[in-house]
Each structure stands twice: as C-alpha cells, then as structure tokens.
C-alpha positions in Angstrom: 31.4 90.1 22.5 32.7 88.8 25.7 36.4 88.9 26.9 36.6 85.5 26.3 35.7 85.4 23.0 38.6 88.2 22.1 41.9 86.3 20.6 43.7 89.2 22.0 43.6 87.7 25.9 44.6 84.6 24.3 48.0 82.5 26.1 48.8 79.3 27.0 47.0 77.7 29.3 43.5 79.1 28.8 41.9 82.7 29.0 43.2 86.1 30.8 41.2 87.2 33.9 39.5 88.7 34.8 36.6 88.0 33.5 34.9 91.3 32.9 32.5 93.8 30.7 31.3 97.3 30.7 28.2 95.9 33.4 30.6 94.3 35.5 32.3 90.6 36.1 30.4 87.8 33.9 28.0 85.5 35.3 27.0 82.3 33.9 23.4 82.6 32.8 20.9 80.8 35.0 19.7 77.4 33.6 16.6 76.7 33.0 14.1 75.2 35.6 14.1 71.4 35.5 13.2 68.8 37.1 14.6 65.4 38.8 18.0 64.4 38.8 18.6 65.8 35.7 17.9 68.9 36.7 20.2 69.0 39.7 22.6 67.6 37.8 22.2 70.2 35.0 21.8 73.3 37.7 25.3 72.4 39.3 27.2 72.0 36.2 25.9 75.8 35.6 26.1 77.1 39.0 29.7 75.5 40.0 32.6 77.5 40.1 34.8 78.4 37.1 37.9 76.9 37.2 40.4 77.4 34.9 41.7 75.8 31.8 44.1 73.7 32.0 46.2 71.3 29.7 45.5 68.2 31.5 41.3 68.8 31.9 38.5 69.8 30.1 36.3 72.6 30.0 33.0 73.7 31.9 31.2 73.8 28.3 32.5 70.1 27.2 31.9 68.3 30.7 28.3 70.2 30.1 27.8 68.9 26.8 28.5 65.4 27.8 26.4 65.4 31.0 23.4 67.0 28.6 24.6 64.6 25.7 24.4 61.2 28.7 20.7 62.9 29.9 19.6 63.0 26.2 20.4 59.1 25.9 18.8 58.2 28.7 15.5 60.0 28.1 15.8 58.1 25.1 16.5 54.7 26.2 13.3 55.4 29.1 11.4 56.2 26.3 12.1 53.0 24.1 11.9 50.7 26.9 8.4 51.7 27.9 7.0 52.6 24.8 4.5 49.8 23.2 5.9 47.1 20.5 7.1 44.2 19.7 8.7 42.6 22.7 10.3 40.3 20.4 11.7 42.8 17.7 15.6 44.3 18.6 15.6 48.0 18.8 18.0 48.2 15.4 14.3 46.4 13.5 12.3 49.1 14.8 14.2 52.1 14.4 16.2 51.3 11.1 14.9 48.4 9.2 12.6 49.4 6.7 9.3 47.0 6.4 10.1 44.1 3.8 8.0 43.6 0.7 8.4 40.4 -1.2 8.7 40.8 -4.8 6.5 38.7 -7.5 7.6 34.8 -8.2 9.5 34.2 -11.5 8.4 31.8 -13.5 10.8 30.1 -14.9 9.9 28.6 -18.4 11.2 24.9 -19.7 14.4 24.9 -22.4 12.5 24.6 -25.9 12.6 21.0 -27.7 14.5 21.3 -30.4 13.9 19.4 -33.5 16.6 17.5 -34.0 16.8 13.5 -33.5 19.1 13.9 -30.4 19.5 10.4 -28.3 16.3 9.6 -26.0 14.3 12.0 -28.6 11.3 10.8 -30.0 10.2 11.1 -34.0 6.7 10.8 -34.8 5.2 10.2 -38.4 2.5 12.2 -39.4 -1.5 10.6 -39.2 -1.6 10.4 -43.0 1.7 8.5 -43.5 1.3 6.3 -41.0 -2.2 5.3 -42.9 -0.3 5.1 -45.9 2.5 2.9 -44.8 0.1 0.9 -43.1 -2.1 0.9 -46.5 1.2 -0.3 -48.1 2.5 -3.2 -45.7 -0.3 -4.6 -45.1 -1.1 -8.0 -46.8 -4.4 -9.1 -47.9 -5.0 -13.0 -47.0 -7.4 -15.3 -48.4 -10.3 -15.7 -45.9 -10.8 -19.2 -44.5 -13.1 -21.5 -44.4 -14.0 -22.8 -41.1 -14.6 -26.5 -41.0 -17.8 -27.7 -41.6 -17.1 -31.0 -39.8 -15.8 -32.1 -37.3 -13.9 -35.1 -36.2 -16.3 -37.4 -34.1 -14.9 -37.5 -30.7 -15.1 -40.2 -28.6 -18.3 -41.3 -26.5 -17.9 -41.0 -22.8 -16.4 -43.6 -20.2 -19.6 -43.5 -18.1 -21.7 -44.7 -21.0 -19.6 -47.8 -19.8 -21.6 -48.6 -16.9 -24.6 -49.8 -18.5 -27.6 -50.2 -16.8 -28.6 -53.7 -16.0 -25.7 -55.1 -17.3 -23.1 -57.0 -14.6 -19.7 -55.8 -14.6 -16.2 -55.6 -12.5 -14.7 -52.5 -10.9 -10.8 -53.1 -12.2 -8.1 -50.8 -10.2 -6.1 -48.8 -13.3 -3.0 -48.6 -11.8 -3.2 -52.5 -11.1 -6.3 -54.6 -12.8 -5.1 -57.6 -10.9 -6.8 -55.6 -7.9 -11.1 -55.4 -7.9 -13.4 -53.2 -6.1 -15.5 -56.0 -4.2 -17.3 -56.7 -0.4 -16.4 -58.6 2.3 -18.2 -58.3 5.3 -20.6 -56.2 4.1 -17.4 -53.5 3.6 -16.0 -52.6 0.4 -12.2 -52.9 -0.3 -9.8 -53.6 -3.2 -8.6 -57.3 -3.1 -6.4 -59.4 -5.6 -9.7 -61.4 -7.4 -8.0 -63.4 -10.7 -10.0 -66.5 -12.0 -8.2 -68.6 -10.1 -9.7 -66.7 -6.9 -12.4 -68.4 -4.7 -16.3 -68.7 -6.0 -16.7 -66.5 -2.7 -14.4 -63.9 -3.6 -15.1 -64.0 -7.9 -18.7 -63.1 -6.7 -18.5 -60.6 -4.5 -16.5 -58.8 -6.8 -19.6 -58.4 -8.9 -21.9 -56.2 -9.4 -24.8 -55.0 -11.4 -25.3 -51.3 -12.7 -28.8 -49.3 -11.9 -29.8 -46.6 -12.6 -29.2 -43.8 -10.1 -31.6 -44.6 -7.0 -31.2 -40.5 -6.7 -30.7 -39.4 -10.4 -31.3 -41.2 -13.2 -28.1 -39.4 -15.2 -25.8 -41.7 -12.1 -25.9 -45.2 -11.2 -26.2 -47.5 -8.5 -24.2 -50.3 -7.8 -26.0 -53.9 -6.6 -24.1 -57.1 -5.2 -24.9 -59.4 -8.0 -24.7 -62.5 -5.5 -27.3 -60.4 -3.1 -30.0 -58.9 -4.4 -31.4 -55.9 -2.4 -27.8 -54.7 -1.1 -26.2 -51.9 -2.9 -23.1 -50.0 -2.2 -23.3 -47.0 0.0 -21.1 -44.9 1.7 -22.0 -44.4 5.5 -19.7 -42.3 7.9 -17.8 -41.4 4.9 -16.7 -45.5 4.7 -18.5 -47.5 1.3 -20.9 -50.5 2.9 -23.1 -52.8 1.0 -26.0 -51.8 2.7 -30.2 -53.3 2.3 -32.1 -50.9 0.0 -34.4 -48.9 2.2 -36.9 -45.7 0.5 -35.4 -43.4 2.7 -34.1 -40.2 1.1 -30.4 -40.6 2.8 -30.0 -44.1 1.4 -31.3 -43.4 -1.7 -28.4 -40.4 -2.1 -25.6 -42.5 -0.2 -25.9 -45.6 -2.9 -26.3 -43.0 -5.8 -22.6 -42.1 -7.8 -21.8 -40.2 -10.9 -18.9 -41.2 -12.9 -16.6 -39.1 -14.2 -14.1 -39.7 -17.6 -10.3 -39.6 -16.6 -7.2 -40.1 -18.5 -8.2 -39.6 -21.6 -11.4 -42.2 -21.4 -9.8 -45.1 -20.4 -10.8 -45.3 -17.0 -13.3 -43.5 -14.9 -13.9 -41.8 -11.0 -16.8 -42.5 -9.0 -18.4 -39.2 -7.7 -20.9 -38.7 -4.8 -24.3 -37.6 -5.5 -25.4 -36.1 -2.4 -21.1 -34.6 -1.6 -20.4 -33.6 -5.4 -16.8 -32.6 -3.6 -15.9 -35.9 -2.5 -14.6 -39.1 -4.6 -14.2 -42.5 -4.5 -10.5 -43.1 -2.6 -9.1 -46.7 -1.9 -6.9 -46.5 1.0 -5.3 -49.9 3.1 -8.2 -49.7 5.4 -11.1 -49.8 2.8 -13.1 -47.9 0.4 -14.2 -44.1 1.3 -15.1 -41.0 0.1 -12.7 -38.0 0.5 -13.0 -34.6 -0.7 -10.4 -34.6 -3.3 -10.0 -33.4 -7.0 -11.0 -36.0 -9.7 -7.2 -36.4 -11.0 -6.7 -37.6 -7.3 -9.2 -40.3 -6.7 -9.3 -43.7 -7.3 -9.8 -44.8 -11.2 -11.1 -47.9 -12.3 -11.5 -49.8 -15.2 -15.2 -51.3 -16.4 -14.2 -55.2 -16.6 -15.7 -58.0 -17.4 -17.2 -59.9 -14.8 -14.9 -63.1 -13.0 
C-alpha cells in the first residue's frame, strides 16, 4: 500500500512527503491512449504536476473525476443528438417514458327501472285485462236502419231555361235591372213595364238549345230572329248566326244553380273558367269562380 494511503503520515493540510516506496518516488500511472480533445484533456490532468492539498482547493483525483464525469456527458449528449428518432419527441419521452397502452372502455350500464308508480312512470295493464275491461265497458247498440228514402230534393235552376220558351234575364241583387241589347251590345239596364216598346223587347229573349251542346242553351233576340248572344273579344254581342265552329261555341252557355236554386250563372262553353260578369261598361266574360259572377233570375218576359 502506498504512503499515502497509510493514516500514520496523516496532518493537517494534506499528506507527508515525500512521496515514496521501496522502488523509488511514486509516479502517476500513464493514462490510457485516447484521442481528441478528450484525450489531451484527460493526458494533462494525469501528467500535471502534483500539488499539494490544501484547505481552500481540491484534489488531483476530484478535478479528474469531474473532467471524466463532463467528457462522459458530452459523449452522451453527441450521441443523443445524432442518433435517429423522433425529432419531435423530448429526450425525457425517449429515455424514461414507458410506451402507453390504453386500457379496455367500460361500459357503463343504465340504473334499473324500478317497479314502483314513481311520477313520470308509466303502468301498463296486462293484454288479457285490457280485453276484459274492454269486454266489460263496452256497450252493445242496436244497429240502424239506414233510410230507405230519401227526401226528394229540389229540380235544378237550369231546368229554368226552357227551350223554346221566351224569357227575361232578371239581375238577383236588383230585378228592377235586365240583361238586354242595345246596339247590338249586351248590358244591364232598368226595363219595368213602364219602359219603352224598344227597350221591353230587347230585353227578350228565347232559349235554344246549345248551338254547341245540347245539355246548354243558346240565347236569341226574340225581336230579331237569327241574332244570338255571343261573347266576342271577351265582351257579349248579339251577333247573326253563322255555321262556323267559333260562333257556334261563343253563343253556346251552361248554367249553373247558385244560392241555393234561386238564381243561376251563365258559364262559357268553349272557356269552362270564365263567367258571365256585368260590369258599368257591359256584359263580359271573366275568369272568376261561380259564387263571383253575375246571377240572374229567369223572369217573365216584359
């Protein structure tokens, strides 16, 4: 064992020299060969002279064990930095942080219904006693009869215009007022029997059967034979018959029941969507619904 290591050359301040053994003064063993800066560095911490201890500084061994401890760390660090991996992952993930493994989901099961009638709960009868209760609270009624008869309802306005009868076109809102021609253009006028021959008789008129379909009519001037009323450019005329398939369809009308039978529409055969309208400037057709055209009333004849 070396002189050193003896406690008997121990005193304050550090070791007794000299430094010596049977073969001589010590040496500090020779390092072994390195290389780079390391190396240098590790060669002249060995080789350098021995000072001696003192209370204020440290040792050769400790300043050697840091300067090997600092190389160590840096070999390390060189290593890490250069080595493949994650670029992303911090070097605490890859050295300590053991790979995570998610556990299995938990289910987790709904509370059980209980069976008592809490509030919002719902109580259902069994199948069979509902049939029961049903069986119990229902009520058997005496089938009936249906009518055999029925009340005989009233014939239909247009069965009014009778064919080759002569009749007046009353206004229902006003009877005082007649559908008649003046000027070979139909209007509404104020025709009473104290009117004019000329106006009482152009406020005539007999009913034919349709020109177009025999299930309308056609209306003639009973003072001008030949000229029925027809609507041209959407105004009524009293027009000459001719056998031309527009005539024939402009003179032909359908009536139609309103208010309850009492008085009737005029509908146009060849426009089924348009009506007879009286406005301040004549007689037209307009497409309206039946409830808004023009109803008259089948008169008697001024």
């Amino acid at each position: 064992m070396p002189d050193e290591d003896k406690p008997e050359g121990l005193r304050i301040g550090g070791w007794v020299p000299p430094y010596r053994d049977t073969n001589g003064p010590l040496r500090p063993p020779v390092p072994p060969r390195r290389r780079g800066a390391a190396a240098a560095l590790s060669a002249a911490l060995w080789t350098g002279p021995i000072r001696r201890h003192t209370s204020g500084g440290l040792g050769r061994r400790a300043v050697a064990a840091l300067a090997t401890g600092a190389v160590i760390a840096v070999a390390g660090l060189t290593a890490l930095a250069l080595g493949g991996g994650d670029d992303d992952a911090s070097l605490a993930q890859r050295v300590v942080l053991p790979p995570f493994t998610p556990s299995a989901p938990i289910d987790i099961l709904p509370a059980p219904v209980t069976s008592s009638a809490g509030p919002g709960s719902v109580t259902r009868t069994p199948t069979r006693a509902r049939a029961t209760e049903a069986a119990r609270t229902t009520t058997t009624r005496p089938a009936t009869k249906a009518p055999t008869t029925r009340p005989a309802t009233t014939a239909p306005t247009p069965a009014q215009l009778v064919p080759d009868r002569t009749v007046g076109l009353a206004l229902a809102d006003n009877p005082a007022y007649r559908l008649r021609h003046r000027d070979f253009a139909a209007l509404l006028d104020d025709v009473d029997a104290r009117s004019s021959r000329g106006a009482r008789q152009d406020s005539r008129f007999t009913v034919r059967r349709g020109l177009a379909s025999a299930s309308c009519v056609s209306l003639e001037s009973a003072g001008l034979d030949g000229y029925f009323l027809r609507h041209r450019n959407y105004e009524l005329h009293l027009d000459r018959w001719d056998s031309s398939d527009l005539y024939q369809n402009d003179a032909t009308f359908c009536p139609r029941p309103v208010r309850g039978g009492r008085a009737l529409v005029l509908q146009s055969k060849n426009y089924p969507d348009y009506f007879l309208v009286a406005r301040s400037s004549g007689v037209r057709i307009e497409r309206v619904a039946a409830a808004q055209a023009t109803a008259f009333v089948v008169s008697e004849p001024l």
